[in-house]
KOLGU-4560 file (N, C-alpha, C; in nm, 3 decimals, padded with zeros to 5 digits):
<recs>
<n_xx: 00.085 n_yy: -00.117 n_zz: 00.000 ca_xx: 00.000 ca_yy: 00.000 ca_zz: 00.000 c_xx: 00.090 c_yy: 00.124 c_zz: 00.000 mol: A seq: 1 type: UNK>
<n_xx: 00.027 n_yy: 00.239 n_zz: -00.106 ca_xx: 00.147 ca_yy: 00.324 ca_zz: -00.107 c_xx: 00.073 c_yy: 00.404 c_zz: -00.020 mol: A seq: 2 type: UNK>
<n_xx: 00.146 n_yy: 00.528 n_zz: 00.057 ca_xx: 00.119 ca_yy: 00.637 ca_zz: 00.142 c_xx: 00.028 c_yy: 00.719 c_zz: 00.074 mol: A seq: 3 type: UNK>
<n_xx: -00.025 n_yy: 00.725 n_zz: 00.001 ca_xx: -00.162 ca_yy: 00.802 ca_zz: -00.056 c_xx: -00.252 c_yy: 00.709 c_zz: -00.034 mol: A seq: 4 type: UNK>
<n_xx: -00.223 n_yy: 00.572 n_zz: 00.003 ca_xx: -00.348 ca_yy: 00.475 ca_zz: 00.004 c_xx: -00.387 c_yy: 00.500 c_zz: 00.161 mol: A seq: 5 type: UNK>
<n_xx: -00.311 n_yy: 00.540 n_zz: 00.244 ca_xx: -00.342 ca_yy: 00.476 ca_zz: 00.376 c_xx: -00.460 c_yy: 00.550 c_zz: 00.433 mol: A seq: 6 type: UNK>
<n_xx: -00.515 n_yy: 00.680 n_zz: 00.389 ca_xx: -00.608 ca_yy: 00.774 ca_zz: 00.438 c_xx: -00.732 c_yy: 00.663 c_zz: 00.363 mol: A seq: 7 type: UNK>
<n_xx: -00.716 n_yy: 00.586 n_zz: 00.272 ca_xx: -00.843 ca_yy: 00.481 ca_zz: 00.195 c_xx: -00.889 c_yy: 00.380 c_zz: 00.296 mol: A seq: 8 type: UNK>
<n_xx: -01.028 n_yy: 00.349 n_zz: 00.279 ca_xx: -01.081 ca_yy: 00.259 ca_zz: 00.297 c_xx: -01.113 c_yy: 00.118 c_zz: 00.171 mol: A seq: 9 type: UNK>
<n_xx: -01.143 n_yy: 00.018 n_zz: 00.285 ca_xx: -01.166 ca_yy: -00.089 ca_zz: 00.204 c_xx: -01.338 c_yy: -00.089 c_zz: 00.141 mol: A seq: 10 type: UNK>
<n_xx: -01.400 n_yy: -00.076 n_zz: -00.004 ca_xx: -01.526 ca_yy: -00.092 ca_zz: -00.012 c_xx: -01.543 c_yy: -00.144 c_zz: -00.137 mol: A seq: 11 type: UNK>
<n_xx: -01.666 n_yy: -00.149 n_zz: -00.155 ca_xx: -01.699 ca_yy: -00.198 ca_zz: -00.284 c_xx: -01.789 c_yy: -00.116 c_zz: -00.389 mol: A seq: 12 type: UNK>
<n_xx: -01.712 n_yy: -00.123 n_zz: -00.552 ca_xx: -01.805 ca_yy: -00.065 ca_zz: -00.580 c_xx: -01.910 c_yy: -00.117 c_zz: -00.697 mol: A seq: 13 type: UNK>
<n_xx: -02.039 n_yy: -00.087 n_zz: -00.703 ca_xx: -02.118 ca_yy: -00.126 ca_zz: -00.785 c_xx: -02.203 c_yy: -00.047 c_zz: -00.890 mol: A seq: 14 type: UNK>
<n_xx: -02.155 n_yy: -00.111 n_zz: -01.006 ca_xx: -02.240 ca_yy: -00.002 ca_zz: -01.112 c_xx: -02.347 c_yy: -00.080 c_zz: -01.211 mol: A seq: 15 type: UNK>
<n_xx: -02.412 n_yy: -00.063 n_zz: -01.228 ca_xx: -02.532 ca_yy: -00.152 ca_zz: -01.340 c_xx: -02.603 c_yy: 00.008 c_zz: -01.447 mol: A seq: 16 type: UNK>
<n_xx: -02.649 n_yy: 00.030 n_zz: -01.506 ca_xx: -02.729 ca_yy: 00.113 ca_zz: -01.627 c_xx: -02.865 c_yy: 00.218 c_zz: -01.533 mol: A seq: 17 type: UNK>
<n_xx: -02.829 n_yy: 00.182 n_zz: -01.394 ca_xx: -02.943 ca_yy: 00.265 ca_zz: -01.317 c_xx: -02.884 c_yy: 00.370 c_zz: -01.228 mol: A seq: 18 type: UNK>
<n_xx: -02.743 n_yy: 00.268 n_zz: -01.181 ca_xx: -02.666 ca_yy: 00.344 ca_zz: -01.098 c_xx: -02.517 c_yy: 00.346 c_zz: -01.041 mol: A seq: 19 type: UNK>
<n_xx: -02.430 n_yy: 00.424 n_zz: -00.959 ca_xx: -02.320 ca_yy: 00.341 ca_zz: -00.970 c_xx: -02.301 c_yy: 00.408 c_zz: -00.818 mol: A seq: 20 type: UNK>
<n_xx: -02.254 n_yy: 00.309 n_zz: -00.733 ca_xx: -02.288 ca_yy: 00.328 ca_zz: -00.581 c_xx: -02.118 c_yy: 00.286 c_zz: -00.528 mol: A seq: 21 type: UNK>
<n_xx: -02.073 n_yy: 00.344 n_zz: -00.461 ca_xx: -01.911 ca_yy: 00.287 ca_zz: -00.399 c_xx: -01.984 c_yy: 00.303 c_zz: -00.237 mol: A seq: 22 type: UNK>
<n_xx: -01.929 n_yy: 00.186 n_zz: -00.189 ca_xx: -01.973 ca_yy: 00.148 ca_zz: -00.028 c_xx: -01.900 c_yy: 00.102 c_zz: 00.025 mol: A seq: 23 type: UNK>
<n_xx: -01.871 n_yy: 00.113 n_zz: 00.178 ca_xx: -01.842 ca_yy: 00.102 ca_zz: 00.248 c_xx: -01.768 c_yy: 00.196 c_zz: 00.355 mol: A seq: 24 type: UNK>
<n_xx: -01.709 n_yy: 00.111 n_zz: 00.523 ca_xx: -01.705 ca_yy: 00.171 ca_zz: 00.642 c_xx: -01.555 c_yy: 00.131 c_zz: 00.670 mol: A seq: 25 type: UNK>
<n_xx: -01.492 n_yy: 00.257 n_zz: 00.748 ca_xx: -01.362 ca_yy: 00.260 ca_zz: 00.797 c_xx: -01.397 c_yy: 00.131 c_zz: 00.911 mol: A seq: 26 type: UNK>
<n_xx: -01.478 n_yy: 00.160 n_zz: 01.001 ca_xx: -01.525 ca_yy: 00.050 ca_zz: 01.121 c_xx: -01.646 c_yy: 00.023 c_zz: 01.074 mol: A seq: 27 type: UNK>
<n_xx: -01.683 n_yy: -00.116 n_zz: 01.078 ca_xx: -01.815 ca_yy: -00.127 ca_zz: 01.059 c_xx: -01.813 c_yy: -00.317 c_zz: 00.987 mol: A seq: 28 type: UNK>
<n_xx: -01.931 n_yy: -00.324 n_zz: 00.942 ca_xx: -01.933 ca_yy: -00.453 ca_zz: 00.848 c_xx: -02.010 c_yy: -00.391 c_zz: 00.769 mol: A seq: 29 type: UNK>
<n_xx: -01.996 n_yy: -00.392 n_zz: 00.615 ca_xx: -02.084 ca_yy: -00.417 ca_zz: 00.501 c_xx: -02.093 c_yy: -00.472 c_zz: 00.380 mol: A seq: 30 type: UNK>
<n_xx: -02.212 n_yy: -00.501 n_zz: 00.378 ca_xx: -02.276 ca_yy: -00.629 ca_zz: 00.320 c_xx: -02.311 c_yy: -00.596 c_zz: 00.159 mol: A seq: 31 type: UNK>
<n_xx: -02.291 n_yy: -00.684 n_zz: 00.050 ca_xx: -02.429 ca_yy: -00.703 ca_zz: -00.034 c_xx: -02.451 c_yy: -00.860 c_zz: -00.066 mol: A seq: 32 type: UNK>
<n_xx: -02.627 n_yy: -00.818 n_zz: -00.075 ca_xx: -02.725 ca_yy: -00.919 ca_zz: -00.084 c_xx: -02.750 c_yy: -00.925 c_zz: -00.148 mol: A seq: 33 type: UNK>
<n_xx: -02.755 n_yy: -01.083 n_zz: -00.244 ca_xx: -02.832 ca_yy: -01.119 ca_zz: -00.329 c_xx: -02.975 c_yy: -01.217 c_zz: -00.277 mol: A seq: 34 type: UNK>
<n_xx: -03.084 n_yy: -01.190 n_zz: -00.303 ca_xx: -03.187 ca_yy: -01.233 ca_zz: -00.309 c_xx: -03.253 c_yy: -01.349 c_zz: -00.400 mol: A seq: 35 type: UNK>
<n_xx: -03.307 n_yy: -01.466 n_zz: -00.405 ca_xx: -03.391 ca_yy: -01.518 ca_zz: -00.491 c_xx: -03.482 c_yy: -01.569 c_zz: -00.407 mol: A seq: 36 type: UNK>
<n_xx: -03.572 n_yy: -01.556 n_zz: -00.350 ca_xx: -03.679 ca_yy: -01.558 ca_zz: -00.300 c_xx: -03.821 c_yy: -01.649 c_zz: -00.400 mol: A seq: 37 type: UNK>
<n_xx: -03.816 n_yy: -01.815 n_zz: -00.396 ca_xx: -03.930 ca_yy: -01.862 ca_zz: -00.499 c_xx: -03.976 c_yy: -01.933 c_zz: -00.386 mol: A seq: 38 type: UNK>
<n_xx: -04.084 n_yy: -01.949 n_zz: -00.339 ca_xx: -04.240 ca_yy: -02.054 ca_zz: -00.311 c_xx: -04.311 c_yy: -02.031 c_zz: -00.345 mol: A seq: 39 type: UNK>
<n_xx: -04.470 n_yy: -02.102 n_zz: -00.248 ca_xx: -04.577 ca_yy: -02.092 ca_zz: -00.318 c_xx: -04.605 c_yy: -01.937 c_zz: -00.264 mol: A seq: 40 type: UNK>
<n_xx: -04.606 n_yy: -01.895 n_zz: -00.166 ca_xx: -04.601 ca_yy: -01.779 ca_zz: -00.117 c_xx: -04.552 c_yy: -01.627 c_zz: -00.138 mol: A seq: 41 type: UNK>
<n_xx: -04.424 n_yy: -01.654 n_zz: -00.187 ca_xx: -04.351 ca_yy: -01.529 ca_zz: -00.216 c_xx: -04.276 c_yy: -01.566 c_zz: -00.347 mol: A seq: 42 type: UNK>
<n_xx: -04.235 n_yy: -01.468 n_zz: -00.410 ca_xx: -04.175 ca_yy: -01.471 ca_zz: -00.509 c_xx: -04.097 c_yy: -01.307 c_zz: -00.520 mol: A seq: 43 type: UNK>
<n_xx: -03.928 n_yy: -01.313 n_zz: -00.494 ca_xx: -03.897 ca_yy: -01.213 ca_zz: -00.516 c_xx: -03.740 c_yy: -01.240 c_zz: -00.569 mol: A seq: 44 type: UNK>
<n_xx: -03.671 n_yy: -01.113 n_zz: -00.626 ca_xx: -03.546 ca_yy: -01.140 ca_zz: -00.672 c_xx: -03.483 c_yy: -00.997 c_zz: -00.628 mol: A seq: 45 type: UNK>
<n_xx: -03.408 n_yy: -00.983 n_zz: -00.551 ca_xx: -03.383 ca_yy: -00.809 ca_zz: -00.473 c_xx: -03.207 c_yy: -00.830 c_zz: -00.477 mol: A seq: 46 type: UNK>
<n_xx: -03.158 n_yy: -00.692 n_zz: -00.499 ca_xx: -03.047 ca_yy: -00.641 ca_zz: -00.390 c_xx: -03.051 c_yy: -00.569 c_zz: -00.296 mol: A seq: 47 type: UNK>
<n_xx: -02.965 n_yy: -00.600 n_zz: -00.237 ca_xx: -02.936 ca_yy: -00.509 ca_zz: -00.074 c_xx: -02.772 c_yy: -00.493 c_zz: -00.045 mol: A seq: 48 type: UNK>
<n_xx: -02.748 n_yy: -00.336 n_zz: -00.061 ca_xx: -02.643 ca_yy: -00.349 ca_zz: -00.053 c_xx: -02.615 c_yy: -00.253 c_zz: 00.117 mol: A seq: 49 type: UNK>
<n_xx: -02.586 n_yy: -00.274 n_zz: 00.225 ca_xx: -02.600 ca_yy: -00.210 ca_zz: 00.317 c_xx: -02.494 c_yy: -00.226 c_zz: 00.410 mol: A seq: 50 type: UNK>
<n_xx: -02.527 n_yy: -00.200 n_zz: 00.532 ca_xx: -02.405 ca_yy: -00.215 ca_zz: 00.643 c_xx: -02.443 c_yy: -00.141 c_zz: 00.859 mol: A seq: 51 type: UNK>
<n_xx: -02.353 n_yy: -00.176 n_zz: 00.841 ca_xx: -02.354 ca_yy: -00.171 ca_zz: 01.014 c_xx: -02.248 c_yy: -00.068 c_zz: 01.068 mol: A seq: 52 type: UNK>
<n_xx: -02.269 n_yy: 00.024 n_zz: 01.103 ca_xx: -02.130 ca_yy: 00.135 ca_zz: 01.181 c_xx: -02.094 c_yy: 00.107 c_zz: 01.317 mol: A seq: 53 type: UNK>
<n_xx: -02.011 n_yy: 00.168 n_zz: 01.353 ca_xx: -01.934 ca_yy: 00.154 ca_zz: 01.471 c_xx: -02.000 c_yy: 00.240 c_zz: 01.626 mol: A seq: 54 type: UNK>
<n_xx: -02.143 n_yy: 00.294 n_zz: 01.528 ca_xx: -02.229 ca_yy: 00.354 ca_zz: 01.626 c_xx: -02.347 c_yy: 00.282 c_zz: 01.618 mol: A seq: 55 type: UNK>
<n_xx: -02.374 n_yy: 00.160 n_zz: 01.575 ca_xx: -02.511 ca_yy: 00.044 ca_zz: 01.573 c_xx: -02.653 c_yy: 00.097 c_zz: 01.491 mol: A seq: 56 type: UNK>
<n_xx: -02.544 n_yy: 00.174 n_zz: 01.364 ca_xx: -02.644 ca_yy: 00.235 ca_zz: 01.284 c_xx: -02.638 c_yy: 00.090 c_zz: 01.206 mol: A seq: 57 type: UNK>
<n_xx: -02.714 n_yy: 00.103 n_zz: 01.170 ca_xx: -02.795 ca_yy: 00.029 ca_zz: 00.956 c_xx: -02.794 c_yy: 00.135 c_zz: 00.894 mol: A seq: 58 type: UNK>
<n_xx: -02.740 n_yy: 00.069 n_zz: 00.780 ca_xx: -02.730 ca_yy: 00.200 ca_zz: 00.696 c_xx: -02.778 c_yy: 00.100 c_zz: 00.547 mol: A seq: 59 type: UNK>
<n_xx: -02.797 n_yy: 00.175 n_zz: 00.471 ca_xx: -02.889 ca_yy: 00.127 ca_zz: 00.335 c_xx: -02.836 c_yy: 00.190 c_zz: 00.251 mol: A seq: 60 type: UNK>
<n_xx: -02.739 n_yy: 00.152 n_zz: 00.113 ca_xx: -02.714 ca_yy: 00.268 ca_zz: 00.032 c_xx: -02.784 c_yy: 00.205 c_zz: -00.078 mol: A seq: 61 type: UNK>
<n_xx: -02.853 n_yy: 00.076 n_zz: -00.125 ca_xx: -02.946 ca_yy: 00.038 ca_zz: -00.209 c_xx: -03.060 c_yy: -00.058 c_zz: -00.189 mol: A seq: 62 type: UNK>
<n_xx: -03.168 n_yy: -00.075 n_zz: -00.148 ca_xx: -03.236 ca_yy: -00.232 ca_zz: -00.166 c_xx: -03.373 c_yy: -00.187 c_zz: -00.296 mol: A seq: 63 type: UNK>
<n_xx: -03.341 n_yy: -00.264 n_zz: -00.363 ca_xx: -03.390 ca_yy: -00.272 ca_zz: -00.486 c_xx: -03.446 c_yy: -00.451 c_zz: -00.561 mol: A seq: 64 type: UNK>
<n_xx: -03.539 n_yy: -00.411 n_zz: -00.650 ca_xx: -03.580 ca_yy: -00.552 ca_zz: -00.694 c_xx: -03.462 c_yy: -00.575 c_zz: -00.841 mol: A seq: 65 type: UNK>
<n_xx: -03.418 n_yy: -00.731 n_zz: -00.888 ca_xx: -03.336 ca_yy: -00.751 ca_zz: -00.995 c_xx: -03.425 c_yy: -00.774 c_zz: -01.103 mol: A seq: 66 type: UNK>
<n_xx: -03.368 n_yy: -00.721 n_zz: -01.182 ca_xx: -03.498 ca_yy: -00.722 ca_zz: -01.319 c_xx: -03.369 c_yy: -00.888 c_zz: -01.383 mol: A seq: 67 type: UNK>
<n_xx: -03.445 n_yy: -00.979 n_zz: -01.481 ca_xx: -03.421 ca_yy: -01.095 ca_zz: -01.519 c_xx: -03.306 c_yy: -01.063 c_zz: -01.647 mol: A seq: 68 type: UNK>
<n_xx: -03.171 n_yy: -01.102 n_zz: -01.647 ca_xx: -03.086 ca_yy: -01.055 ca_zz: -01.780 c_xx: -03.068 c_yy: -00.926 c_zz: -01.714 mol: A seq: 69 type: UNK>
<n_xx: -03.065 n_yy: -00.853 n_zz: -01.599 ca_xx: -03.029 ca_yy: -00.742 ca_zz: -01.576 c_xx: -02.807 c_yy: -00.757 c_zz: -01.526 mol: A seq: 70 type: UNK>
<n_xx: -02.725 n_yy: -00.687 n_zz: -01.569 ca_xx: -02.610 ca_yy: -00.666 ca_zz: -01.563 c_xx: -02.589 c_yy: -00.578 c_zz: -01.487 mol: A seq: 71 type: UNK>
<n_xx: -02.437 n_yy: -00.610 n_zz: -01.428 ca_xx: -02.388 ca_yy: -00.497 ca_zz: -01.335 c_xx: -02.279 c_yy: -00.570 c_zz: -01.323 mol: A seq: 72 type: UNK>
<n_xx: -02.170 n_yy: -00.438 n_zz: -01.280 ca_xx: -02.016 ca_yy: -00.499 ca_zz: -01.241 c_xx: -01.980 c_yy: -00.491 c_zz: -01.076 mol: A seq: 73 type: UNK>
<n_xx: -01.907 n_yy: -00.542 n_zz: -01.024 ca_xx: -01.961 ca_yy: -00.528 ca_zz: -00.856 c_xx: -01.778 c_yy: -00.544 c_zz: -00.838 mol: A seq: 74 type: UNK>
<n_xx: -01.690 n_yy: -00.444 n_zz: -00.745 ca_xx: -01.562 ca_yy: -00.477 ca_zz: -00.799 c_xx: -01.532 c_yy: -00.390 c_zz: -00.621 mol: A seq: 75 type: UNK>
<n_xx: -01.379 n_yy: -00.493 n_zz: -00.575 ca_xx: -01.364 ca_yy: -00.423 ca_zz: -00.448 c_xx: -01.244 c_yy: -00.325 c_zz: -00.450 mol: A seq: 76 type: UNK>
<n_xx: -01.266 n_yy: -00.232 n_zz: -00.400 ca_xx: -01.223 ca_yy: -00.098 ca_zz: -00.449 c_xx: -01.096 c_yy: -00.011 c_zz: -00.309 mol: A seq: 77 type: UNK>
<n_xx: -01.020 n_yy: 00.086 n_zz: -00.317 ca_xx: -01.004 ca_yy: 00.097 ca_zz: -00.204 c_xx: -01.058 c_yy: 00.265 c_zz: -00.228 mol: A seq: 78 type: UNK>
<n_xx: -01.118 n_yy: 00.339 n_zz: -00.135 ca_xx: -01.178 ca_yy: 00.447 ca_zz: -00.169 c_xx: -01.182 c_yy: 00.576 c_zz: -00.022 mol: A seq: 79 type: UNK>
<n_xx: -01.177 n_yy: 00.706 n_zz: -00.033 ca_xx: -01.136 ca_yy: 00.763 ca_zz: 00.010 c_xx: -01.264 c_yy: 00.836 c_zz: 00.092 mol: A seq: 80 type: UNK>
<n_xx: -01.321 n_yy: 00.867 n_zz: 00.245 ca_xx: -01.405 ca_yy: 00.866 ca_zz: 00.276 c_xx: -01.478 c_yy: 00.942 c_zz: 00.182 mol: A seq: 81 type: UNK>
<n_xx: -01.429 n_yy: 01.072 n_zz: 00.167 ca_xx: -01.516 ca_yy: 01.170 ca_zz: 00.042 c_xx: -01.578 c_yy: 01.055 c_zz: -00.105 mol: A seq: 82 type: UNK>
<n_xx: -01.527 n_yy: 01.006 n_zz: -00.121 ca_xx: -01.593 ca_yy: 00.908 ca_zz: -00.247 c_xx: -01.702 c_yy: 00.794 c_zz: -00.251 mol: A seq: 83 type: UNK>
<n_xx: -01.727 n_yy: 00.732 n_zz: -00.075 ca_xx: -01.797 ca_yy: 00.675 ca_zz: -00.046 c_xx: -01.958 c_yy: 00.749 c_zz: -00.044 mol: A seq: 84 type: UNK>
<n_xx: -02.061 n_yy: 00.679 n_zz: -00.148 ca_xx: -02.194 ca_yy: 00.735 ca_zz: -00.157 c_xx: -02.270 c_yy: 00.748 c_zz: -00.028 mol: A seq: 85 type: UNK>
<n_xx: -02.273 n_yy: 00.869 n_zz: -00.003 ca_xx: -02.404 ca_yy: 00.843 ca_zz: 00.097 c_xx: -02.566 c_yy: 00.779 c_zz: 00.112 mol: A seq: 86 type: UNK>
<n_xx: -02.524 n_yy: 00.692 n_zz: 00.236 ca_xx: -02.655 ca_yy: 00.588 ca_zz: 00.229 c_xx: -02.782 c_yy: 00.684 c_zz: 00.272 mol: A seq: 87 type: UNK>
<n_xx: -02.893 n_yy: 00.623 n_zz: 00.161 ca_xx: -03.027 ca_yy: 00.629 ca_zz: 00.140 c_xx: -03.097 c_yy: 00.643 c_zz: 00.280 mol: A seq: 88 type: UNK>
<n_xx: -03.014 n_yy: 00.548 n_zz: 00.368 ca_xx: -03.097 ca_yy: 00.541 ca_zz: 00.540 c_xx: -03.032 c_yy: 00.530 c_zz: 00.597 mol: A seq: 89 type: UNK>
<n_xx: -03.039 n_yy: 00.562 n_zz: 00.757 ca_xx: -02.962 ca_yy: 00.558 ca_zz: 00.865 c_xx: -03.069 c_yy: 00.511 c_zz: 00.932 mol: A seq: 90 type: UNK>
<n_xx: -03.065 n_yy: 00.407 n_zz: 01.045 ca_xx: -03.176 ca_yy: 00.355 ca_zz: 01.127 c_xx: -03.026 c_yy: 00.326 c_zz: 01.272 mol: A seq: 91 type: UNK>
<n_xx: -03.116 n_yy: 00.343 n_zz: 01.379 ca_xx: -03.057 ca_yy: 00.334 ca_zz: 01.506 c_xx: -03.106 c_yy: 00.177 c_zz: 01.524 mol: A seq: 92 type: UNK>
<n_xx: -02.971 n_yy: 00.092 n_zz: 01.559 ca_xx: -03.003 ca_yy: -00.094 ca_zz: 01.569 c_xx: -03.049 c_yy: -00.075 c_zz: 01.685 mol: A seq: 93 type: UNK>
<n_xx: -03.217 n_yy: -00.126 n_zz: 01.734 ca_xx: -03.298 ca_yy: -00.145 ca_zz: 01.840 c_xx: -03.309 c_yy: -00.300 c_zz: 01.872 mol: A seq: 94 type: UNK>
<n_xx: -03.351 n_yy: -00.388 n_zz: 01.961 ca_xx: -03.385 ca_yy: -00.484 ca_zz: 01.981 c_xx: -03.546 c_yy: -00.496 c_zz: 01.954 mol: A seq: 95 type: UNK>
<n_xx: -03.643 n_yy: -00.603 n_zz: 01.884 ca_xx: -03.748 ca_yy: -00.571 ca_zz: 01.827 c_xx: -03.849 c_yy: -00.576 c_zz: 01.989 mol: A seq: 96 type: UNK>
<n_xx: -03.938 n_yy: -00.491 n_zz: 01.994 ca_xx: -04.078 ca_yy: -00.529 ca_zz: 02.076 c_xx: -04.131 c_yy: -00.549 c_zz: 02.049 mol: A seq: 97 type: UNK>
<n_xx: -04.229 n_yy: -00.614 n_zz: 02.191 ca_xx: -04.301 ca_yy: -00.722 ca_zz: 02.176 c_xx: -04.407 c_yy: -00.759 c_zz: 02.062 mol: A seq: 98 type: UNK>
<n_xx: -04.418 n_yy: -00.619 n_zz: 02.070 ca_xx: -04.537 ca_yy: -00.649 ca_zz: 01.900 c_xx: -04.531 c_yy: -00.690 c_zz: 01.819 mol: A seq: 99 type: UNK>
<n_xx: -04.387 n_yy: -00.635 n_zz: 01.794 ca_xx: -04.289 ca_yy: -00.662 ca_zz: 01.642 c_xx: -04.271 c_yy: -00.832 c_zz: 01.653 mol: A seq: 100 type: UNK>
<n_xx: -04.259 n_yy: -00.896 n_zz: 01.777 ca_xx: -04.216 ca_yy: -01.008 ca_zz: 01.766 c_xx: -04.343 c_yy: -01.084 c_zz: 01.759 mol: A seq: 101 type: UNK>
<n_xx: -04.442 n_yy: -01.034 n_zz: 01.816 ca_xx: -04.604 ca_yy: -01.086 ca_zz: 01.813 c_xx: -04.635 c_yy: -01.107 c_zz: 01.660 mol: A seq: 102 type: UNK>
<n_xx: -04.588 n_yy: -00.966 n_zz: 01.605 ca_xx: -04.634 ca_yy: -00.991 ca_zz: 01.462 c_xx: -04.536 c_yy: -01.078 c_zz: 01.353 mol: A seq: 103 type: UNK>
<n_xx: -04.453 n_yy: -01.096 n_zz: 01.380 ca_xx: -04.368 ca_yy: -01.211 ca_zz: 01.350 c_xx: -04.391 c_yy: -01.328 c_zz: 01.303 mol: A seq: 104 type: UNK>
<n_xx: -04.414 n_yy: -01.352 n_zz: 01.492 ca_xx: -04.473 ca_yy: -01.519 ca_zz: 01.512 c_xx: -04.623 c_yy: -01.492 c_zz: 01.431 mol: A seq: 105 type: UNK>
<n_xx: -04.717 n_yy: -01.442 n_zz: 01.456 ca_xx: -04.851 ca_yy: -01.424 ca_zz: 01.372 c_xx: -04.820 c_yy: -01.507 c_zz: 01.241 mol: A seq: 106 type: UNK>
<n_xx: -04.716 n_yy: -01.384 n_zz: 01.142 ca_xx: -04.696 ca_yy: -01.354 ca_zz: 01.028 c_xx: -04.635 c_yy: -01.525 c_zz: 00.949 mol: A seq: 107 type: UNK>
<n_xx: -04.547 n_yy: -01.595 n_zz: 01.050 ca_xx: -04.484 ca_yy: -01.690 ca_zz: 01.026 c_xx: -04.573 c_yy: -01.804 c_zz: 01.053 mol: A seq: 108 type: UNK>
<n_xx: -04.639 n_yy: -01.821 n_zz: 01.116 ca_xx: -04.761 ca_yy: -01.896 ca_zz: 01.196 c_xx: -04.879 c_yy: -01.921 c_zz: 01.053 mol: A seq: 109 type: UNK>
<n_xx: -04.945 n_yy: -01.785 n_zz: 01.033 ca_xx: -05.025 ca_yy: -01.788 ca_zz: 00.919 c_xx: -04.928 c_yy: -01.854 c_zz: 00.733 mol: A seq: 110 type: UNK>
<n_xx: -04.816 n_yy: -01.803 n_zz: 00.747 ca_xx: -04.766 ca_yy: -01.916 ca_zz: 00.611 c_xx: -04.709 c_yy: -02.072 c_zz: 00.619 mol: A seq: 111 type: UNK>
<n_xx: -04.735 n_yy: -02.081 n_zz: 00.730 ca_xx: -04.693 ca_yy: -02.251 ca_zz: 00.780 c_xx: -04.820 c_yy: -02.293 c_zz: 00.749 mol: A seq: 112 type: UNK>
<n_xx: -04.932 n_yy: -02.240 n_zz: 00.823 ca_xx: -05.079 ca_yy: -02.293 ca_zz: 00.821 c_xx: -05.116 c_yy: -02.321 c_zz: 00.641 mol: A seq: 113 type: UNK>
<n_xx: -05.099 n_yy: -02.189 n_zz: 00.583 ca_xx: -05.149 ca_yy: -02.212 ca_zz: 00.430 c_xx: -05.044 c_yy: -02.305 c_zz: 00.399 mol: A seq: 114 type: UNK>
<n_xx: -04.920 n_yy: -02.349 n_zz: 00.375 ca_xx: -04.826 ca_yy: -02.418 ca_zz: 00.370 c_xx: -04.890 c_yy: -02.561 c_zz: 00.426 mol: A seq: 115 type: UNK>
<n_xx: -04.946 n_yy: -02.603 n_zz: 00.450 ca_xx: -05.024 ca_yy: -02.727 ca_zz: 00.528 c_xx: -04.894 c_yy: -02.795 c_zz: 00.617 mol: A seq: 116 type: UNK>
<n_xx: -04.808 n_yy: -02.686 n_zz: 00.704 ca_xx: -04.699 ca_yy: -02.816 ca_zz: 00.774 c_xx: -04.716 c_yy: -02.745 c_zz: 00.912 mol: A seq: 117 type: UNK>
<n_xx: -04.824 n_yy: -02.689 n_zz: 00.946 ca_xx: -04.913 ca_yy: -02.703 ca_zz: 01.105 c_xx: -05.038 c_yy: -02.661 c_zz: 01.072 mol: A seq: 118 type: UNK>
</recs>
């Protein structure tokens, strides 16, 4: 690493015909997701390209659906904080309540039932 690199971070960047996004955190973990989502129930095909900071944010800089034959180059980059895109969301990481978990179990409960395996 030469001495102009060392002020860089490690991220990734991604470009496809919609958009071109460079991500990532000096501290942190981030992620991208690929999705294929097929049952009788759901049917989806998504990215998610996001992450976690060193302050227990979520952060979101894309979640989007994949169109079929859709292209993109996805390449790991080293990049300088100024060059990193700012994410779409910031959410504070909470532990879920009780509702949230009520509606959960509900939510998971009712596609087992149509699913005939309770």
């Amino acid at each position: 690493m030469t001495e102009l690199d060392q002020d860089k971070i490690l991220a990734f960047e991604f470009k496809s015909k919609k958009e071109q996004i460079v991500f990532g955190l000096e501290n942190g973990v981030f992620t991208a997701i690929f999705e294929s989502i097929h049952n009788p129930h759901r049917k989806a095909l998504q990215i998610s390209l996001g992450g976690l900071n060193e302050a227990d944010e979520h952060l979101d800089w894309l979640k989007r659906p994949l169109e079929i034959g859709e292209k993109f180059e996805f390449k790991v980059v080293r990049a300088s904080p100024a060059q990193v895109s700012e994410p779409l969301s910031k959410r504070k990481s909470a532990p879920p309540t009780d509702g949230q978990l009520l509606q959960v179990y509900h939510d998971l409960k009712k596609e087992l039932k149509e699913a005939g395996l309770i």
